[in-house]
Legacy VTK file of the C-alpha trace (Angstrom):
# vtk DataFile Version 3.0
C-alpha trace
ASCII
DATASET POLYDATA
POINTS 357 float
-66.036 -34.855 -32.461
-63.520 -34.163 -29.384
-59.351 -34.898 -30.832
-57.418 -37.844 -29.777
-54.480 -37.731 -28.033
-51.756 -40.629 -29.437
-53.092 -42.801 -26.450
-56.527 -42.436 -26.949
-56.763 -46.332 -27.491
-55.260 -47.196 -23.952
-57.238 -44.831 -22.127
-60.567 -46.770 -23.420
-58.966 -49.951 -23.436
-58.065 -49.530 -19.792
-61.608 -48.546 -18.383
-61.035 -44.941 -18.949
-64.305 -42.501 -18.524
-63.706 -40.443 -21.086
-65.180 -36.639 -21.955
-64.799 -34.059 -24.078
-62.264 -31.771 -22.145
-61.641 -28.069 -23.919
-62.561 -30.195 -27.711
-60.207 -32.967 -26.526
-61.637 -36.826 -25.363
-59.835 -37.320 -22.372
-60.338 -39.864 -19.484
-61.576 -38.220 -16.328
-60.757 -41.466 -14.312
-60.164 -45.392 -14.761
-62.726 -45.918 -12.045
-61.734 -43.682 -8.867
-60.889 -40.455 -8.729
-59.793 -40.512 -5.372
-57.641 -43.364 -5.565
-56.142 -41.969 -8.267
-55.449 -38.939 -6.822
-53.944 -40.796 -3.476
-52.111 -42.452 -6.068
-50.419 -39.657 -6.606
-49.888 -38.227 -3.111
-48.655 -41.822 -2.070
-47.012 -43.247 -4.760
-46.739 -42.251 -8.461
-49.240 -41.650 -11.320
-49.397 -40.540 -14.608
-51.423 -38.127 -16.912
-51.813 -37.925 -20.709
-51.532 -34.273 -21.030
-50.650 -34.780 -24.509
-53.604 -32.421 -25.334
-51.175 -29.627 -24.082
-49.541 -27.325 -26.927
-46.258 -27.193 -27.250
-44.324 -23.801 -29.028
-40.732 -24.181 -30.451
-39.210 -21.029 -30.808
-36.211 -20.886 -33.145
-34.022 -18.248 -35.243
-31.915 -15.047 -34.275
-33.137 -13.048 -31.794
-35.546 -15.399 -29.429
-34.463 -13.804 -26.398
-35.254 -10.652 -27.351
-38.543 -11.644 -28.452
-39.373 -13.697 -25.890
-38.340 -11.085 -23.270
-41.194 -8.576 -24.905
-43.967 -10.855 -25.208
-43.315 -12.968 -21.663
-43.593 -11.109 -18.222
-40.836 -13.148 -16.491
-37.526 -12.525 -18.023
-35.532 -15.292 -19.881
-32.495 -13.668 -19.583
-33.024 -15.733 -16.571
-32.837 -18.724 -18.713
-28.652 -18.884 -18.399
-28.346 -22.358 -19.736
-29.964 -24.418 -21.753
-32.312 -26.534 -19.972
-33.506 -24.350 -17.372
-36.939 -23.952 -16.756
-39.097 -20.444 -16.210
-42.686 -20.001 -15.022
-44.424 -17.063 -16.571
-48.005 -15.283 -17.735
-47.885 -13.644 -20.967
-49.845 -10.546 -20.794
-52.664 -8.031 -23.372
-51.320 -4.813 -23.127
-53.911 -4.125 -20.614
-51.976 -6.507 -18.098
-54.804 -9.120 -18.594
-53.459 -12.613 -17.885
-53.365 -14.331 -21.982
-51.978 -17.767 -20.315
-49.727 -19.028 -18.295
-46.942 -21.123 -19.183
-43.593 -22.820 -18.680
-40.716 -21.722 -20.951
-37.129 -23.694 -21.444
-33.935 -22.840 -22.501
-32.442 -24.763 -25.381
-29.293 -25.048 -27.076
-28.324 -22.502 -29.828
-30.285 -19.468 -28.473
-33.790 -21.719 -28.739
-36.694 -22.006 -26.209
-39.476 -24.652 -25.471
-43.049 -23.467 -24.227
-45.825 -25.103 -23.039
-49.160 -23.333 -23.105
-52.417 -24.597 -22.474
-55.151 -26.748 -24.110
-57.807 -24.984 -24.128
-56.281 -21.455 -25.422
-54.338 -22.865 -27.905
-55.495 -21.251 -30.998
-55.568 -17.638 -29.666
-52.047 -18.263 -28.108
-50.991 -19.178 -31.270
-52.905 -16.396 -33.387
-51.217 -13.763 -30.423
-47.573 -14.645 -30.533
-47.465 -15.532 -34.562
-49.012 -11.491 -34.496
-46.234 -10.454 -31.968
-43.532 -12.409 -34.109
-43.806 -10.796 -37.476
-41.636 -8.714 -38.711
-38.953 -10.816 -36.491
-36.513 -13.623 -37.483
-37.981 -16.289 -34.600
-39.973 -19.066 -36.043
-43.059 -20.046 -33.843
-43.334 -24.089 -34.365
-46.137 -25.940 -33.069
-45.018 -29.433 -32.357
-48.137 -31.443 -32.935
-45.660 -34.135 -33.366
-44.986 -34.558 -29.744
-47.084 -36.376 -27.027
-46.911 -35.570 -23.400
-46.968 -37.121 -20.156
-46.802 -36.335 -16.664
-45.720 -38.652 -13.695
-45.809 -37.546 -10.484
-45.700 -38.512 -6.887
-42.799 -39.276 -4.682
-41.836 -42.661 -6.410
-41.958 -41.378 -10.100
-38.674 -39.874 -10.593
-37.183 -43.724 -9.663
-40.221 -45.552 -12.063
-38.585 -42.935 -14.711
-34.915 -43.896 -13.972
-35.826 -47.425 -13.594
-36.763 -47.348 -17.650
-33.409 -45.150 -18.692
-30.113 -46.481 -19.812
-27.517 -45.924 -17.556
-25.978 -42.642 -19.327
-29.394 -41.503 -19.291
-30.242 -41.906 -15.770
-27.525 -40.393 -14.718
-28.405 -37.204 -16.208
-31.998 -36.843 -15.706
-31.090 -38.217 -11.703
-29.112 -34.432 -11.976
-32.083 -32.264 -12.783
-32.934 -29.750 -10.073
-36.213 -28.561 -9.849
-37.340 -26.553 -13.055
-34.655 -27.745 -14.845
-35.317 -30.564 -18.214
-33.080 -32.633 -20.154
-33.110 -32.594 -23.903
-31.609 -35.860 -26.290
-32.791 -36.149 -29.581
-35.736 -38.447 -28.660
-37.080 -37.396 -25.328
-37.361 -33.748 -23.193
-37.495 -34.809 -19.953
-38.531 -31.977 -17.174
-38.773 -31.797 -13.121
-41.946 -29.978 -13.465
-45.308 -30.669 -12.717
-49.022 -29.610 -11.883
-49.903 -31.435 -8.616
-47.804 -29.993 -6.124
-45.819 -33.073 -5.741
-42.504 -34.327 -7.058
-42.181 -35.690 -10.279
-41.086 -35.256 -14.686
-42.917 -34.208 -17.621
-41.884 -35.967 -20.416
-42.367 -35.315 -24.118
-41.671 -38.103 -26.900
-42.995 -38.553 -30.652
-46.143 -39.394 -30.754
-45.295 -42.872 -31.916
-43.583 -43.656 -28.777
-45.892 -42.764 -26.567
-47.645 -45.976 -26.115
-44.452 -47.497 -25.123
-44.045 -45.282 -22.308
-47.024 -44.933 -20.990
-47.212 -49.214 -21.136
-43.663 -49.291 -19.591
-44.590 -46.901 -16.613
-48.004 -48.605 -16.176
-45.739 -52.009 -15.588
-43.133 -50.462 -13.527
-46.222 -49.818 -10.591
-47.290 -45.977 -11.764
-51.321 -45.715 -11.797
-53.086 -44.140 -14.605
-54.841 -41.371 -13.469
-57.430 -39.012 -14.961
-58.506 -34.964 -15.306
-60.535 -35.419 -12.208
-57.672 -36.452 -9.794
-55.143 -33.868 -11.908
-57.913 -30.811 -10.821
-58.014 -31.978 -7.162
-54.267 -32.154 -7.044
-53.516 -28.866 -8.394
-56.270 -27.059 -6.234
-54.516 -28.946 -3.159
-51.296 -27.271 -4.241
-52.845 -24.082 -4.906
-51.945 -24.017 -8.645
-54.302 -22.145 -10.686
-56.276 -23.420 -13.409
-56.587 -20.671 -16.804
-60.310 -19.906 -17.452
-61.293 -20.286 -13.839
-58.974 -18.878 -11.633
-56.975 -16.471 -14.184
-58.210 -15.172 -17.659
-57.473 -12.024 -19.883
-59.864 -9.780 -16.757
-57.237 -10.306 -14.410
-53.745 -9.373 -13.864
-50.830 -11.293 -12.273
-50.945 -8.944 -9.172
-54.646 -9.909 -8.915
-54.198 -13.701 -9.073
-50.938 -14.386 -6.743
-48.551 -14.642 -9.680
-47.054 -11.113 -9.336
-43.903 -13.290 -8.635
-43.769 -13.998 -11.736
-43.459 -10.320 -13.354
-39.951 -9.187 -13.316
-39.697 -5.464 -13.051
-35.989 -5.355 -11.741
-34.678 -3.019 -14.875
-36.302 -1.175 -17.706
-37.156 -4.226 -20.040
-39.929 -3.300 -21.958
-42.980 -6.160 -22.088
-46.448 -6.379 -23.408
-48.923 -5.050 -20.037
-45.798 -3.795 -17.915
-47.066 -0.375 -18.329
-50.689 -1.477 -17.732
-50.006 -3.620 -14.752
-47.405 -1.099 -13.255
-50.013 1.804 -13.370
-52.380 -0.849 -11.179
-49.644 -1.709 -8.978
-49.605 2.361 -8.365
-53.137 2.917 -7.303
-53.687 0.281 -6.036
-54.542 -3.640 -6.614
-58.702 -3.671 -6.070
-58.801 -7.356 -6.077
-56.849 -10.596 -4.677
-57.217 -14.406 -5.067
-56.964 -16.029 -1.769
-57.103 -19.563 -0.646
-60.728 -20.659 1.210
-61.221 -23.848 3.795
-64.775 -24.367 4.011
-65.688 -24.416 7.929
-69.697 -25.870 7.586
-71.200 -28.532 5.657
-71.334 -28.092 2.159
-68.316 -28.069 -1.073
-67.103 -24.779 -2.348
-67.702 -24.611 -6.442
-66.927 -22.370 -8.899
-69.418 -19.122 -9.160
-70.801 -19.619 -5.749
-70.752 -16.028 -4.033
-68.100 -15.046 -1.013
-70.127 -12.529 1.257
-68.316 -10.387 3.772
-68.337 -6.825 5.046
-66.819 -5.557 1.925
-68.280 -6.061 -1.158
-68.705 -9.295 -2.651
-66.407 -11.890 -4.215
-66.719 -15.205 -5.916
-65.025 -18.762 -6.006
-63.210 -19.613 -8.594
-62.225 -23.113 -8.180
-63.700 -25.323 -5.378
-63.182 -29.196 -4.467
-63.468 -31.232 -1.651
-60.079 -32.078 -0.595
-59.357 -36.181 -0.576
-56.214 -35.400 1.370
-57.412 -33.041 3.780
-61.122 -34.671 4.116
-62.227 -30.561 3.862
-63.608 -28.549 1.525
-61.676 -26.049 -0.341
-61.250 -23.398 -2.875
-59.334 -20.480 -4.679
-62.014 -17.062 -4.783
-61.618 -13.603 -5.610
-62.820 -10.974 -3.165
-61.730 -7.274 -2.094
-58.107 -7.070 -0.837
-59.275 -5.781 2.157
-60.991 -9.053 2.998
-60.295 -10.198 5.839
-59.516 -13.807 7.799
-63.205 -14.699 8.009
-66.171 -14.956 5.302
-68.813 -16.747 4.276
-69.829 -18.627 1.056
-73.484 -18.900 -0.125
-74.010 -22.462 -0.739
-77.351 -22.992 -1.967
-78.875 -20.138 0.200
-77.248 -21.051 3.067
-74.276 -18.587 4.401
-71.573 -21.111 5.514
-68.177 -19.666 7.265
-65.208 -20.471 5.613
-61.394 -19.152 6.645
-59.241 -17.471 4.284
-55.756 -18.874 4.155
-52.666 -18.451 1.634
-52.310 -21.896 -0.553
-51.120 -24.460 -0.527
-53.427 -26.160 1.018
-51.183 -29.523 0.978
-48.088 -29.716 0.124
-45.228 -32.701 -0.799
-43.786 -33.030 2.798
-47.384 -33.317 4.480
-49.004 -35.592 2.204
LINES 1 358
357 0 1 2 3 4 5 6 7 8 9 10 11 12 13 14 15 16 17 18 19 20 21 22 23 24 25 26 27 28 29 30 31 32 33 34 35 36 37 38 39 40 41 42 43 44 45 46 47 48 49 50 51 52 53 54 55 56 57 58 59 60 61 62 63 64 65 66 67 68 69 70 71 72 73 74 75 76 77 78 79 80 81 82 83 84 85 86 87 88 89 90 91 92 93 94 95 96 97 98 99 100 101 102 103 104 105 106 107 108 109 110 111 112 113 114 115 116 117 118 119 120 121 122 123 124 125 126 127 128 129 130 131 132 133 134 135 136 137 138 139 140 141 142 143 144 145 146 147 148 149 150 151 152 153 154 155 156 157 158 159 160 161 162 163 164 165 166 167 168 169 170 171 172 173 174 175 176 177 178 179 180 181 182 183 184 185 186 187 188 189 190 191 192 193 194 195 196 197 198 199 200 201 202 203 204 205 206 207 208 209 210 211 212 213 214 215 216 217 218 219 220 221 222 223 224 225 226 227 228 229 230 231 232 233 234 235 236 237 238 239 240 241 242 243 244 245 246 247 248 249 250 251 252 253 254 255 256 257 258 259 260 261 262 263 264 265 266 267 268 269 270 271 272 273 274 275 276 277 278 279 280 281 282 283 284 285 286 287 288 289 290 291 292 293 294 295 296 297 298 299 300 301 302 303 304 305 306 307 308 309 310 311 312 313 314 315 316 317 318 319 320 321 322 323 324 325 326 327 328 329 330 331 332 333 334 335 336 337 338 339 340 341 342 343 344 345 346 347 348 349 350 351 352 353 354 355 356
């Protein structure tokens, strides 16, 4: 039987279609994906992503371990409450997750890692930690939720007190606010403007009930995947796993090779970076009838590559995808769809972004 999240009541008590998602029962939508996912675009909705895992990190020396087992330096992390994007690597340079990490008063970080990878993460960086003075605390007493759209920052202010507002009205982007009974972050996995907010567990029916009444739609896995392939966010499992490396899969920004820091897969991934990256991940825009799914095969003069993630678009009215191929690939392929060779154009994600939504 799939877990519950803390809201598992309102999701089927609102009309939620619910599935098992990576051993979790999560609604996929409350009766339209695609108005849920316009929601978003137009307006404001909001996720249970409660199903995330969320790793304290606490005790002497964080930074320093953190800065060996994370390919992104948090020495970048200056103040507390800043925010870092980052893949945490085998010591091949395969991609273990990615993840956000924050900065935290007294030398502490926050990270969020994903559902579906959550025990290994947790088996990997409880290996990586011993011997060290850093506890690794999984907060299973936290629920999660994510609004997002260009009215949810003011539905979130509009349910603050006024000392409150005025500090989480401050946060730039990547940045989160921390009181004792809410984390409060400008992140945010669909491309568009927004918070992630983590509570106890026993408040999150309050919030989620007080944002449904201040005008934000509930909105399910199906609209969150759309969104996130619109803003050419990649999705762990699919798009990135432990055969790929950052400089394979567009998140080479992410590795920080500036000075001599020593990480888990720097020397892997810079030995790659020195013959040469075989691979890319490139953005697709199907140009024939059809929808681009995951497996289907990308055919072009090189050798062949596959898709990795494929939707059609309900902003764009177009078919598109994330794939894999040679990095010589060029601007034009084709995608077998059912037999049928169908041209699509390679572009560099996003496909939509805030401003054109």
């Amino acid at each position: 039987m799939p877990a519950h999240t803390p809201l598992f009541e309102q999701h089927q008590s609102q009309g939620g279609r619910m599935v098992d998602f990576g051993g979790w029962a999560l609604p996929v939508h409350y009766g339209s994906q695609v108005e849920e996912h316009h929601a978003v675009r137009q307006e404001a909705g909001l996720f249970d992503v409660s199903h995330m895992t969320v790793v304290d990190f606490e005790g002497e020396g964080c930074r320093d371990f953190l800065s060996e087992l994370l390919a992104n330096n948090v020495a970048k992390l200056k103040r507390p409450g800043r925010a870092l994007y980052t893949c945490m690597l085998a010591e091949n340079g395969g991609i273990i997750d990615d993840l956000i990490v924050y900065g935290r008063p007294d030398g502490a970080y926050r990270a969020v890692v994903n559902a579906a990878t959550r025990e290994k993460d947790l088996a990997w960086i409880r290996a990586q930690a011993e011997g060290t003075s850093v506890s690794v605390i999984e907060r299973e007493d936290l629920a999660m939720l994510a609004v997002q759209g260009p009215r949810a920052r003011d539905a979130v202010h509009g349910l603050l007190d006024d000392a409150d507002r005025g500090a989480v009205s401050a946060l730039g982007r990547f940045w989160a606010w921390d009181s004792e009974s809410l984390f409060i972050a400008r992140t945010g996995y669909t491309g568009e403007d927004g918070y992630e907010m983590l509570m106890d567990a026993s408040a999150a029916t309050r919030w989620w009930e007080q944002l449904l009444e201040a005008g934000v739609a509930p909105c399910g896995l199906g609209a969150r995947d759309t969104l996130r392939l619109e803003a050419g966010l990649s999705l762990y499992g699919q798009d990135i796993d432990e055969t790929t490396t950052p400089a394979e899969s567009r998140l080479q920004w992410t590795v920080d090779l500036s000075d001599n820091r020593r990480f888990v897969g720097r020397s892997a991934l810079e030995a790659q970076l020195e013959a040469g990256v075989p691979r890319k991940l490139v953005g697709l825009v199907l140009e024939g009838r059809g929808v681009l799914r995951q497996g289907q095969t990308v055919v072009s003069e090189e050798t062949a590559g596959v898709v990795t993630s494929g939707t059609f678009s309900p902003t764009l009215k177009q078919s598109i995808g994330l794939a894999r191929v040679p990095v010589t690939t060029g601007d034009q392929v084709a995608v077998d769809i059912r037999g049928r060779e169908v041209p699509a154009r390679v572009v560099e994600p996003p496909f939509v972004s805030a401003a054109d939504s």
